[in-house]
C-alpha positions in Angstrom: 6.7 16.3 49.2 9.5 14.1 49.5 8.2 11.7 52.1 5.1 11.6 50.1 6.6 10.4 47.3 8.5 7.5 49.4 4.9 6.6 50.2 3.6 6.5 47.0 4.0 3.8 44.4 4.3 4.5 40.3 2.4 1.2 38.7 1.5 1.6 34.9 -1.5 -1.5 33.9 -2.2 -3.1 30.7 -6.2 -3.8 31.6 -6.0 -6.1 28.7 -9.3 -8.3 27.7 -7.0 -12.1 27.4 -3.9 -10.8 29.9 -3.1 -8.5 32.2 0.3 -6.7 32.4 1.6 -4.8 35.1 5.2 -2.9 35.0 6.8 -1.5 38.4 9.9 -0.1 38.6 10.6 -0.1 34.6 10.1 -4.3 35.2 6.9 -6.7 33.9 6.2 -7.5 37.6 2.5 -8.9 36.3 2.1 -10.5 33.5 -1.2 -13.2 34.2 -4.6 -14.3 32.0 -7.5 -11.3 33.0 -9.5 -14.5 34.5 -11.7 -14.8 37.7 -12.6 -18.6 39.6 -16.0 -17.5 41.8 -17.7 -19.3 44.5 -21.4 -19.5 43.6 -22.3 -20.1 46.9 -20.5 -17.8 48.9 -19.4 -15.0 45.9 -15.8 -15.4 47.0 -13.0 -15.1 44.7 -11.4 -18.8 44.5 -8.4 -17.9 42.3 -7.5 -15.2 40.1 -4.9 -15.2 36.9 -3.3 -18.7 35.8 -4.7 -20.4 38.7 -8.5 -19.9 37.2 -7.3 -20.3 33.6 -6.5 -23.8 34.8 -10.2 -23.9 35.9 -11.7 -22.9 32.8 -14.1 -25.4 31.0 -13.8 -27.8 34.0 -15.3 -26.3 37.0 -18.6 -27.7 38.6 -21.6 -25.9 39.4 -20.9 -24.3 42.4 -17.7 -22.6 40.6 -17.7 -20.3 37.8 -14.9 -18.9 35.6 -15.6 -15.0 35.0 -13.2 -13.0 32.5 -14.0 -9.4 34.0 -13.1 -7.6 30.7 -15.2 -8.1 27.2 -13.8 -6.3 23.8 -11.0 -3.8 25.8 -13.6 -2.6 28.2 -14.7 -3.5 32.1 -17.6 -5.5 32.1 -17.5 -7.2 35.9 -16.8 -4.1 37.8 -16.9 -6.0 41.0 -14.8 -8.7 39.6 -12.0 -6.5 37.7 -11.9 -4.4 40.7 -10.8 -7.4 42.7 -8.6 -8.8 40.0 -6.4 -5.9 39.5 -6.1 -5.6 43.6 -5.0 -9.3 44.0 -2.1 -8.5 41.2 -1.7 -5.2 42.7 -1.1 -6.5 46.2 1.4 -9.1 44.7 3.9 -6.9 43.4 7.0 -7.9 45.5 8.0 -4.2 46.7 4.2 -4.0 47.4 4.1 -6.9 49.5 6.8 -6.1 51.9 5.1 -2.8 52.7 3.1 -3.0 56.3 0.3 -0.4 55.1 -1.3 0.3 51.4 0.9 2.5 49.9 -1.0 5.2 47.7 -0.7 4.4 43.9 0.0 6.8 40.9 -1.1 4.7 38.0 -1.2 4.6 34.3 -3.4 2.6 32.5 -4.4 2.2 28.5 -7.7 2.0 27.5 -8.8 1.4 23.8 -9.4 4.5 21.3 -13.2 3.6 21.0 -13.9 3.7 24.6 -17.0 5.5 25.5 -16.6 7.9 28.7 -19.0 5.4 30.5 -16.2 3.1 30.3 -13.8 5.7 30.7 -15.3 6.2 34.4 -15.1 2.3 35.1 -11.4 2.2 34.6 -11.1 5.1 36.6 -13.3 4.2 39.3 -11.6 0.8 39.5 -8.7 2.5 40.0 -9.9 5.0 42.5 -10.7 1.5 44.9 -7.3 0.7 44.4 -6.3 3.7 46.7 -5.1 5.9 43.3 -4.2 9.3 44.1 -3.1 10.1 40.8 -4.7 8.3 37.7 -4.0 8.4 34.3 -5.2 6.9 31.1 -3.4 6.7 27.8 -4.6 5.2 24.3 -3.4 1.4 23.2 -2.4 2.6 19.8 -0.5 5.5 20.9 1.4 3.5 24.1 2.0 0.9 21.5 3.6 2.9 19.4 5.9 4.4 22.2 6.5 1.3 23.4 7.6 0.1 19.5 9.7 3.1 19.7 8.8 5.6 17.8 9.3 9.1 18.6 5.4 10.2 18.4 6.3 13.7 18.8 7.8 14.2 15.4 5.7 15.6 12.5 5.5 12.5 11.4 2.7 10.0 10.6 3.4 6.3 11.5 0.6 3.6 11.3 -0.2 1.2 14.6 -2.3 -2.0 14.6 -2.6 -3.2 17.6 -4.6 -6.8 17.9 -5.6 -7.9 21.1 -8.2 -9.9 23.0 -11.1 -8.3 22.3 -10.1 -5.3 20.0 -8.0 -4.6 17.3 -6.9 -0.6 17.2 -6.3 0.8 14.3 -4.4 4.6 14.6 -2.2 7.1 12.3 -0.6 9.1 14.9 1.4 12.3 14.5 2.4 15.2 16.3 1.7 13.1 19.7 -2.0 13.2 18.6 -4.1 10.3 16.8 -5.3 12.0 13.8 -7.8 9.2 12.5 -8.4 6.0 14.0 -10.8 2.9 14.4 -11.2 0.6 16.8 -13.5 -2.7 16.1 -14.2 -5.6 18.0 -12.6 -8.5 15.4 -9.9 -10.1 17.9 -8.1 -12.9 19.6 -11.3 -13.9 21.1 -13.1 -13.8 18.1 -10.4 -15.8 16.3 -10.6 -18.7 18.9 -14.9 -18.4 18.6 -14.1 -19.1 15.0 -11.7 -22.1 15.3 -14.6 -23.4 18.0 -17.0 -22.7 15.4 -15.5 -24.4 12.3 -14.7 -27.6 14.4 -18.3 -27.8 14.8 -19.6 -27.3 11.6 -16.8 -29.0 9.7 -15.7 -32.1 12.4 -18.5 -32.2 14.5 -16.2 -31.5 17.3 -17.0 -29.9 20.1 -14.1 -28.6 22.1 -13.6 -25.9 24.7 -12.4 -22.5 25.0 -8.7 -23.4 26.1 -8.6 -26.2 23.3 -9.2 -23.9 20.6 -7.2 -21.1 22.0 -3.8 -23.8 22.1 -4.7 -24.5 18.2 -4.9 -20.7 17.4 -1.5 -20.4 19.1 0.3 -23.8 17.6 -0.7 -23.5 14.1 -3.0 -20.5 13.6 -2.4 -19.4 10.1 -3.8 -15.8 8.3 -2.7 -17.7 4.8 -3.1 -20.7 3.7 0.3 -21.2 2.2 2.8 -20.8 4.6 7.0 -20.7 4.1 7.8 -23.0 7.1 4.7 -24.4 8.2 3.9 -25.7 11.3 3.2 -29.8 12.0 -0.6 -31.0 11.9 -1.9 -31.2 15.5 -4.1 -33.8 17.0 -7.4 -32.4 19.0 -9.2 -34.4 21.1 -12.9 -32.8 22.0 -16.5 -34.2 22.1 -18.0 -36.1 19.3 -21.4 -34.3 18.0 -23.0 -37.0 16.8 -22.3 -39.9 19.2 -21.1 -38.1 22.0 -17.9 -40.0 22.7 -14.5 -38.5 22.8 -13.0 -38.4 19.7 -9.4 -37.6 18.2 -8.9 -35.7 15.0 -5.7 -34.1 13.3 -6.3 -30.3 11.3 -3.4 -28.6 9.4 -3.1 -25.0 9.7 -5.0 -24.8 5.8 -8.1 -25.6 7.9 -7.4 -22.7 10.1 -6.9 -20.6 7.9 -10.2 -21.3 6.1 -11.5 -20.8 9.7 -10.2 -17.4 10.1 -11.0 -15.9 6.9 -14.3 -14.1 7.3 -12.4 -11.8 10.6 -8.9 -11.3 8.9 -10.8 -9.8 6.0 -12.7 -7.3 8.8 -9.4 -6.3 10.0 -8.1 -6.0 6.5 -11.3 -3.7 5.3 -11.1 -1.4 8.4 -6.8 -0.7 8.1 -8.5 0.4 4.4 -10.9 2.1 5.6 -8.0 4.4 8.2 -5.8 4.7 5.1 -8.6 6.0 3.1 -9.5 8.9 5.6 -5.5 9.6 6.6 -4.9 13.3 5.0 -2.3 12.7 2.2 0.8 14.7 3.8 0.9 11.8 6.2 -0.4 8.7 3.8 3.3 9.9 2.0 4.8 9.6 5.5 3.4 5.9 5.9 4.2 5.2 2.6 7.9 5.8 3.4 7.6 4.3 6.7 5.2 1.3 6.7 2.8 -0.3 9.2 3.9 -1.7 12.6 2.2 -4.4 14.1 1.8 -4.9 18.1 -0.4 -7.1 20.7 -1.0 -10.7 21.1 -3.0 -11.2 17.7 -0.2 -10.1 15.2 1.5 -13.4 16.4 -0.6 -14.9 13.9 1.0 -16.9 11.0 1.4 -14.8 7.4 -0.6 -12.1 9.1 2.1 -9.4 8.3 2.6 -10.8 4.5 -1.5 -10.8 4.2 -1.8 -7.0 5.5 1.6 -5.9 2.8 -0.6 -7.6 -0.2 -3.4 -5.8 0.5 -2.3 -2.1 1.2 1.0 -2.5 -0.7 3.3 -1.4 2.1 6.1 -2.7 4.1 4.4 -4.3 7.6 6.5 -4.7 10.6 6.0 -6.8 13.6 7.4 -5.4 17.0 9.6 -7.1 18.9 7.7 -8.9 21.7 4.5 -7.5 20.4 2.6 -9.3 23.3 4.5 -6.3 25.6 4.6 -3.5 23.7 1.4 -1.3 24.9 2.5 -2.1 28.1 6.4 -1.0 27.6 4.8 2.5 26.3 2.7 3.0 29.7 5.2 1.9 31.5 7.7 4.6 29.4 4.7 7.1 29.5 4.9 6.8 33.4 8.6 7.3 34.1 8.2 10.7 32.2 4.6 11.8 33.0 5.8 15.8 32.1 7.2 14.8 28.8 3.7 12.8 27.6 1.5 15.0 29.1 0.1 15.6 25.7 -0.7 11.7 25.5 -1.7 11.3 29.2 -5.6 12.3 30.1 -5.7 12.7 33.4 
């Protein structure tokens, strides 16, 4: 057993719809955009990670930019599946090794995952020469990784905004006792911000332009305690064509934004409302954490206190905390077993 285990490597993966985060040996050894550059012509993989986020709204026909995962889930098999092996194979320990050690993996998958979807992860993994695989919620490794002990009897509140889904679970007992996953996001943030440039500019900019204004001065409110500067956005003029210049203030973002925050705020309602009331006293005491790249987002915190009268937190780098719980989750697979579906 012992020589097996010196062949085999532990790896726990953050599949995540914007990024991809890989720890090995208790460190972030992967931490890239989920983003594909494909030859056309030839269907080979061009670049994987930062190098074809570079690519992304400036390839020509022959190349195409393909993000493998939409709202959480796998849906470029053949593309994911080489994605994850190209990160896989650069792990530095992984590299040295002369053959393909076997991997025991854990990966999070959203709480509204259908088992269709449930086989593509695993299935990916199985390509990845996986011997043992196994897949944990986002909300519950979030809340592991927060650190918070989810075997206490106990109900503590996770939002967890990502790329393509926010996740929304009261957890207690190591169990999620209600929880709802929609599909209001990062992504659908950045459609918005491309959207209201349109309609209110009549700007046309690209993905990665609107993304870099969500992340300099995306706002949830429009008044702000230290706001950030005006930014100037260069993008395709609508009407004439030409390039064209134009400054926005995080107010106009805000505006922009609206319609989803309200989603997110309606369905963090909706769990409250269907949390059995031994535990809504336990969240009342504790509060609501925040985690993933999408609680990031200006006043986002304050917005969600107003509306459900509680105390919100933010974890500490929030854009790592899913992946800190799998990667806890895998150092002490006997102790989560409860969490871990194997």
């Amino acid at each position: 057993m012992g020589f097996f285990d010196f062949m085999t490597e532990e790896i726990a993966i953050d599949l995540g719809t914007a990024n991809t985060l890989i720890i090995h040996k208790g460190k972030v050894v992967v931490d890239s955009p989920s983003i594909v550059a494909m030859d056309r012509v030839t269907k080979k993989i061009i670049a994987i990670g930062h190098q074809a986020s570079l690519m992304q709204g400036k390839t020509h026909e022959n190349i195409k930019t393909i993000r493998p995962l939409k709202d959480g889930v796998i849906a470029d098999f053949e593309a994911s599946e080489h994605m994850i092996r190209e990160f896989i194979k650069n792990i530095p320990t992984i590299k040295k090794r002369f053959f393909r050690p076997s991997l025991r993996m854990v990966i999070c998958i959203p709480s509204g995952i259908t088992e269709v979807e449930k086989r593509a992860v695993r299935d990916s993994a199985e390509q990845m020469n996986a011997k043992e695989i196994y897949l944990i919620y986002e909300p519950m490794a979030a809340a592991i990784g927060i650190g918070i002990d989810i075997m206490q009897p106990k109900g503590n509140m996770i939002i967890d905004i990502g790329g393509g889904t926010t996740e929304i679970a009261v957890i207690a007992l190591s169990g999620i006792v209600c929880d709802k996953s929609i599909k209001v996001a990062g992504d659908v943030f950045t459609n918005d911000i491309s959207m209201y440039m349109r309609t209110q500019h009549n700007l046309y900019v690209g993905e990665t332009t609107a993304e870099k204004i969500k992340v300099q001065i995306g706002s949830a409110n429009e008044e702000l305690d230290n706001p950030p500067d005006d930014l100037l956005i260069q993008g395709r003029d609508l009407l004439s064509g030409k390039p064209k210049q134009i400054e926005i203030s995080y107010h106009e973002i805000a505006k922009a934004l609206e319609k989803s925050i309200v989603r997110i705020e309606d369905a963090v309602m909706e769990t409250l409302s269907q949390t059995p009331p031994e535990l809504a006293a336990d969240i009342y005491n504790t509060g609501i954490y925040l985690a993933g790249g999408g609680s990031m987002l200006r006043g986002l915190d304050k917005r969600l206190s107003r509306k459900t009268d509680l105390p919100v937190y933010v974890a500490e780098d929030p854009l790592r905390a899913v992946v800190r719980g799998t990667g806890i989750a895998l150092k002490d697979i006997e102790k989560y077993k409860s969490v871990l579906m194997q």
